[in-house]
Steps between C-alpha positions, in 0.01 A plus 500: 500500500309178647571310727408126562554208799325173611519273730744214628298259330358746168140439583433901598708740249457878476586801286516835572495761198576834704775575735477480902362755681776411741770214606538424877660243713177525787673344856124511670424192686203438308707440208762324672229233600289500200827458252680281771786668471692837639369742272248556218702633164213612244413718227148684589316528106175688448189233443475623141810374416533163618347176389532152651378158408531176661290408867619699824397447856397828684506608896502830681803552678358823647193734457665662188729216316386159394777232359514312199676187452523226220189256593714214389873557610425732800769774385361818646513769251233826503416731759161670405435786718164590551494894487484714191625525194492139432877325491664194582830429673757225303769290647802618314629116542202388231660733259572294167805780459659528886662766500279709259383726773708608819343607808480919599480460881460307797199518693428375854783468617413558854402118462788408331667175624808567720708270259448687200730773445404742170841687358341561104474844604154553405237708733390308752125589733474392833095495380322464173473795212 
Protein backbone atom coordinates (compact mmCIF):
# COMPACT_ATOMS: atom_id res chain seq x y z
CA UNK A 1 0.00 0.00 0.00
CA UNK A 2 1.40 3.76 -0.34
CA UNK A 3 0.57 6.34 1.03
CA UNK A 4 0.82 10.07 -0.13
CA UNK A 5 0.05 13.90 1.44
CA UNK A 6 1.24 17.52 0.78
CA UNK A 7 0.86 20.52 1.93
CA UNK A 8 -1.94 23.31 2.32
CA UNK A 9 -0.60 24.98 -0.54
CA UNK A 10 0.92 21.52 -2.75
CA UNK A 11 4.40 22.89 -2.88
CA UNK A 12 5.92 19.84 -0.47
CA UNK A 13 4.08 16.34 -1.36
CA UNK A 14 5.21 12.91 -0.09
CA UNK A 15 4.72 9.19 -0.61
CA UNK A 16 5.27 6.51 1.44
CA UNK A 17 5.51 2.87 -0.19
CA UNK A 18 5.62 0.69 3.15
CA UNK A 19 3.31 0.68 6.03
CA UNK A 20 3.91 2.65 9.51
CA UNK A 21 5.92 1.35 11.94
CA UNK A 22 3.30 2.83 14.21
CA UNK A 23 0.23 5.49 14.44
CA UNK A 24 0.10 7.76 17.57
CA UNK A 25 -1.74 10.78 18.68
CA UNK A 26 1.75 12.22 20.79
CA UNK A 27 0.13 14.94 23.63
CA UNK A 28 3.99 16.06 24.55
CA UNK A 29 4.33 19.72 24.81
CA UNK A 30 6.92 19.81 22.32
CA UNK A 31 4.49 18.81 19.82
CA UNK A 32 1.77 20.79 21.09
CA UNK A 33 4.00 23.96 20.41
CA UNK A 34 5.77 22.92 17.36
CA UNK A 35 2.24 21.79 15.54
CA UNK A 36 0.34 24.69 17.37
CA UNK A 37 -2.16 22.70 18.30
CA UNK A 38 -3.26 20.05 21.26
CA UNK A 39 -1.75 17.07 20.00
CA UNK A 40 0.54 15.68 17.27
CA UNK A 41 -1.52 12.76 15.16
CA UNK A 42 1.24 11.02 12.84
CA UNK A 43 2.23 8.00 11.15
CA UNK A 44 6.10 7.20 12.09
CA UNK A 45 7.55 5.47 8.37
CA UNK A 46 11.03 3.98 8.11
CA UNK A 47 13.50 6.52 5.96
CA UNK A 48 13.62 3.88 3.22
CA UNK A 49 10.26 4.24 2.49
CA UNK A 50 9.42 7.72 2.21
CA UNK A 51 10.19 10.32 -0.39
CA UNK A 52 9.36 14.03 -0.41
CA UNK A 53 9.81 16.83 -2.86
CA UNK A 54 9.06 20.38 -2.71
CA UNK A 55 11.30 23.07 -0.17
CA UNK A 56 10.84 22.56 3.75
CA UNK A 57 12.11 24.71 6.55
CA UNK A 58 13.93 22.73 9.37
CA UNK A 59 14.47 23.48 13.36
CA UNK A 60 15.27 21.33 16.35
CA UNK A 61 12.58 21.25 18.67
CA UNK A 62 14.74 19.21 21.08
CA UNK A 63 18.13 17.33 21.12
CA UNK A 64 16.52 14.31 19.29
CA UNK A 65 13.56 15.75 16.87
CA UNK A 66 13.91 18.46 14.31
CA UNK A 67 10.56 19.88 12.43
CA UNK A 68 9.76 20.23 8.99
CA UNK A 69 7.39 22.58 7.57
CA UNK A 70 6.36 23.77 3.97
CA UNK A 71 9.03 26.74 3.26
CA UNK A 72 6.28 28.54 1.45
CA UNK A 73 2.85 28.03 3.32
CA UNK A 74 4.33 27.37 6.84
CA UNK A 75 2.11 24.08 7.40
CA UNK A 76 4.23 22.06 9.78
CA UNK A 77 4.35 18.56 8.68
CA UNK A 78 7.59 16.02 9.60
CA UNK A 79 9.11 15.19 12.72
CA UNK A 80 12.65 13.70 11.98
CA UNK A 81 14.05 12.19 15.00
CA UNK A 82 17.55 12.04 15.24
CA UNK A 83 18.35 8.48 16.74
CA UNK A 84 18.60 5.25 14.84
CA UNK A 85 17.12 3.53 12.42
CA UNK A 86 16.44 6.46 10.31
CA UNK A 87 12.42 7.50 10.16
CA UNK A 88 10.31 10.37 9.91
CA UNK A 89 7.13 11.33 11.74
CA UNK A 90 3.90 12.59 9.29
CA UNK A 91 1.02 14.76 10.20
CA UNK A 92 -1.89 12.51 9.55
CA UNK A 93 -3.83 15.94 8.57
CA UNK A 94 -1.41 16.15 5.18
CA UNK A 95 -2.77 12.82 4.26
CA UNK A 96 -4.21 13.12 0.56
CA UNK A 97 -6.70 10.04 1.87
CA UNK A 98 -7.81 11.28 5.72
CA UNK A 99 -8.88 8.70 7.10
CA UNK A 100 -6.56 6.07 5.42
CA UNK A 101 -4.71 5.40 8.59
CA UNK A 102 -6.22 5.56 12.26
CA UNK A 103 -4.18 6.15 15.18
CA UNK A 104 -3.08 2.87 17.76
CA UNK A 105 -2.57 4.91 20.96
CA UNK A 106 -2.25 7.99 22.76
CA UNK A 107 0.92 9.06 24.03
CA UNK A 108 1.74 11.80 26.56
CA UNK A 109 -0.97 12.23 27.96
CA UNK A 110 0.35 13.37 31.22
CA UNK A 111 0.54 16.73 29.12
CA UNK A 112 -2.61 16.45 27.74
CA UNK A 113 -4.74 19.67 27.79
CA UNK A 114 -7.40 19.64 30.57
CA UNK A 115 -10.11 20.36 27.82
CA UNK A 116 -9.55 17.46 25.83
CA UNK A 117 -11.32 14.49 26.86
CA UNK A 118 -10.27 11.02 24.75
CA UNK A 119 -13.38 8.30 24.84
CA UNK A 120 -12.12 6.23 21.27
CA UNK A 121 -11.10 3.65 23.57
CA UNK A 122 -7.72 3.21 22.34
CA UNK A 123 -4.52 2.71 24.83
CA UNK A 124 -3.55 5.67 26.10
CA UNK A 125 0.51 6.37 27.90
CA UNK A 126 0.90 8.81 30.39
CA UNK A 127 4.72 8.85 28.59
CA UNK A 128 6.06 7.98 25.22
CA UNK A 129 6.60 4.13 23.81
Amino acid sequence: MAYEGGCLCGQVRWRATGEPANVRICHCRLCQKATAGPFFARAVFLAGDFERTGETTAWPTSPRIDRLSCARCGAPMFALPKDPPARIGVSLATLDAPDALRPDCHIWTSAKRAWITIDDGLPQHAEGL
